[in-house]
C-alpha positions as CSV (number, residue, x, y, z in Angstrom):
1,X,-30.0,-165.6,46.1
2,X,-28.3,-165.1,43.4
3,X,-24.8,-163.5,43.1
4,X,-23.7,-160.4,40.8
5,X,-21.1,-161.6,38.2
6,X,-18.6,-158.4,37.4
7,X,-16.9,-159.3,34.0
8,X,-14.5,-156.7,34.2
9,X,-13.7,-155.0,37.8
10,X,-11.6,-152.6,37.3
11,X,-13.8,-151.1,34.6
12,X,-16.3,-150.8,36.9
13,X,-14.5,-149.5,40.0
14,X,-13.3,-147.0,37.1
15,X,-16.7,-146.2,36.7
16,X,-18.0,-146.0,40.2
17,X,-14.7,-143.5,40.8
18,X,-16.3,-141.5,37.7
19,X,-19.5,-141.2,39.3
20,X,-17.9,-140.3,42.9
21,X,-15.8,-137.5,40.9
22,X,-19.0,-135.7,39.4
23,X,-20.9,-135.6,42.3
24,X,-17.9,-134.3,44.2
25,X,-17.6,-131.5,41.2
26,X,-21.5,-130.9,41.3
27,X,-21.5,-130.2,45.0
28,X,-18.6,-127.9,44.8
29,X,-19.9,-126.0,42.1
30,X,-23.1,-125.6,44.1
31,X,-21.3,-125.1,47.3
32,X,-19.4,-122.0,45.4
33,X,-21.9,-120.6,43.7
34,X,-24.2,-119.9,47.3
35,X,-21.0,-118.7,49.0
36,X,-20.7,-116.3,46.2
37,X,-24.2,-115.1,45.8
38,X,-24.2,-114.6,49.7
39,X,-20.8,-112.5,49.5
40,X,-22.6,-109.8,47.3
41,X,-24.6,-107.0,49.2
42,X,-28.5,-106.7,48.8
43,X,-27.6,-103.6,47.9
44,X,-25.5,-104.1,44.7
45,X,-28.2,-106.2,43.4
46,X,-31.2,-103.4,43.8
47,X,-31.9,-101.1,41.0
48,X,-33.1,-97.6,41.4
49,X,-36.7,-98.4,41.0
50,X,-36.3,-101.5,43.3
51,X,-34.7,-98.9,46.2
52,X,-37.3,-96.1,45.9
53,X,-39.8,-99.1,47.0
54,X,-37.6,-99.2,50.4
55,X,-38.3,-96.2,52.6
56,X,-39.6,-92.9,52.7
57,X,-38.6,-90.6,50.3
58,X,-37.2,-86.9,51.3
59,X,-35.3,-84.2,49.5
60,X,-31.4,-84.0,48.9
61,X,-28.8,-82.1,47.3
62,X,-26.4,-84.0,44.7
63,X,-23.2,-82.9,44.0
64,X,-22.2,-84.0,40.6
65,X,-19.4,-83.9,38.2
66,X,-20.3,-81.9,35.5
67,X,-16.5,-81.6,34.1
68,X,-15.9,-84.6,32.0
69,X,-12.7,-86.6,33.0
70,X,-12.3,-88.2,29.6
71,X,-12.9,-91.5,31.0
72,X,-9.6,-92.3,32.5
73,X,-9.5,-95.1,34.8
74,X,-10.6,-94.3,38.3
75,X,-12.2,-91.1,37.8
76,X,-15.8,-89.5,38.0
77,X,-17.5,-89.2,34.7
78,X,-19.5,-86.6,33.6
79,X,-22.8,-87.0,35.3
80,X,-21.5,-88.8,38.4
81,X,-23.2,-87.9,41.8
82,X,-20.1,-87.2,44.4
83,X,-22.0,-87.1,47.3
84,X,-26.0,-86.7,49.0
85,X,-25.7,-84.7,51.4
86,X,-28.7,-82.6,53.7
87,X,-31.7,-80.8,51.5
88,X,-30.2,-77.5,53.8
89,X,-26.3,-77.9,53.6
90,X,-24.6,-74.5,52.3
91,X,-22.1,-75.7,49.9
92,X,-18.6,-73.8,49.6
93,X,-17.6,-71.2,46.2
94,X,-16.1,-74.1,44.3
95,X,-18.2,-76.3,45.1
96,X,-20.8,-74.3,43.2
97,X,-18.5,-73.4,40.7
98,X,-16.7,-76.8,39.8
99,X,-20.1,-79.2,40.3
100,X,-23.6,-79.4,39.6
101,X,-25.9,-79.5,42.9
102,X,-29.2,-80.2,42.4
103,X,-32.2,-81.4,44.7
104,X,-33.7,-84.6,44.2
105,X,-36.3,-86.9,46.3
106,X,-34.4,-90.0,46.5
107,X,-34.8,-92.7,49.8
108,X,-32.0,-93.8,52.1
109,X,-31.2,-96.8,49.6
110,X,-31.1,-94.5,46.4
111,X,-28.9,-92.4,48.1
112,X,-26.7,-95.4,48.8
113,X,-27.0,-96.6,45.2
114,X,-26.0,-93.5,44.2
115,X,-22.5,-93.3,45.5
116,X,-21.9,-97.1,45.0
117,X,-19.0,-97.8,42.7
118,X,-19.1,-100.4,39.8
119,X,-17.3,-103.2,40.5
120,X,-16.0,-106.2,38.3
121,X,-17.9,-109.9,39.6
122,X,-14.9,-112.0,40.6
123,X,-16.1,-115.5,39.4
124,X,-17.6,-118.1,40.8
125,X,-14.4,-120.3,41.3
126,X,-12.3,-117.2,42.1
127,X,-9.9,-117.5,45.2
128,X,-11.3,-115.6,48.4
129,X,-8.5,-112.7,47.9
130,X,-10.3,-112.4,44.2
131,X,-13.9,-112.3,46.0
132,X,-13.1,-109.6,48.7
133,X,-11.4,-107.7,46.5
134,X,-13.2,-107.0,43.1
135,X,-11.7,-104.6,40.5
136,X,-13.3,-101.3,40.5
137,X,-14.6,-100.8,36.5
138,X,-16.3,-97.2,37.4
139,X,-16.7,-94.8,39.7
140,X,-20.0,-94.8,39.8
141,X,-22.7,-97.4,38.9
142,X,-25.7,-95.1,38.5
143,X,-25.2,-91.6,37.1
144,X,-27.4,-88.3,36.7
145,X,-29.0,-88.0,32.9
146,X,-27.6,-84.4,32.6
147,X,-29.6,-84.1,29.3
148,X,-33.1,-85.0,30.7
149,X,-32.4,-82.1,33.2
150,X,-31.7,-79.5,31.0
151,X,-28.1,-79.6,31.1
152,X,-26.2,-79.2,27.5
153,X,-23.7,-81.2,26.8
154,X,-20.7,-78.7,26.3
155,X,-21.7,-77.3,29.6
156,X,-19.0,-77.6,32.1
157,X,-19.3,-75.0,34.9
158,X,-20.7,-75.8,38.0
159,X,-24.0,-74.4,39.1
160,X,-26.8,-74.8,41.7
161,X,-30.2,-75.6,40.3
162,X,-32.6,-74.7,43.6
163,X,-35.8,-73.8,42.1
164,X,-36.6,-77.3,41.1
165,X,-36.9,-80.4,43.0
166,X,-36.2,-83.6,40.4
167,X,-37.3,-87.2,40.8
168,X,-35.5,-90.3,40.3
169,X,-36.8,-91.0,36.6
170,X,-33.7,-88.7,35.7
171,X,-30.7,-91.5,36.8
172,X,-29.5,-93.9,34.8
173,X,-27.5,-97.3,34.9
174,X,-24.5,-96.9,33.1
């Protein structure tokens, strides 16, 4: 049997390191990027559509911001949905006169959507503080098109729309 001849060892230990070092790097990467995708919420990832194919659907009020905040960071937008609440719950004076409330047919997981804030991704090599704390970018990741329900732009007072029941092609990803 015949013996291998190494011209140059430490060239080749050099490379063997090299080859140690970028599988290392490859299963780390790989090893980060699942711990990542596992750390965000089923939830975050849906969109409306996906959600209305979880669940039943039943009728709720919105309270939404119909005042616009001129985008300052940390603050509703125009369009925003506050809260769901109950398709029977009396809402106060200013309520009525500082929001939009509306009825919608939306399932337990569109309701959810709706109140989720937008968050900025940490990356996937971010430290853990990084991860479990992302940096809020909106209020609100899915808003109310005021428009497609007959809302005009200048319009700012709060109102109660009652005698209609909308559907969820009237929210939007912002």
């Amino acid at each position: 049997m015949k013996k291998i001849q190494i011209a140059n060892k430490k060239k080749f230990f050099a490379f063997v390191i090299g080859i140690i070092l970028i599988i290392s790097a490859l299963v780390f990467g790989i090893y980060k990027t699942v711990k990542w995708y596992k750390q965000t919420p089923a939830i975050e990832k849906m969109s409306i559509k996906e959600a209305a194919k979880n669940g039943e659907k039943k009728t709720v009020q919105l309270l939404i911001q119909i005042y616009d905040t001129g985008g300052a960071p940390g603050t509703l937008q125009r369009g925003d949905v506050l809260f769901t609440a109950d398709e029977n719950k009396e809402f106060s004076t200013a309520e009525q006169e500082g929001f939009l409330i509306i009825k919608m047919r939306l399932t337990e997981e569109q309701q959810q959507l709706l109140e989720l804030s937008l968050k900025e991704k940490a990356g996937v090599f971010a430290n853990e503080q990084e991860q479990q704390n992302p940096k809020e970018i909106k209020r609100r990741k899915f808003a109310v098109d005021l428009a497609k329900i007959g809302i005009a732009s200048d319009e700012t007072r709060g109102r109660v729309i009652s005698d209609k029941v909308f559907e969820d092609d009237v929210l939007i990803q912002k």
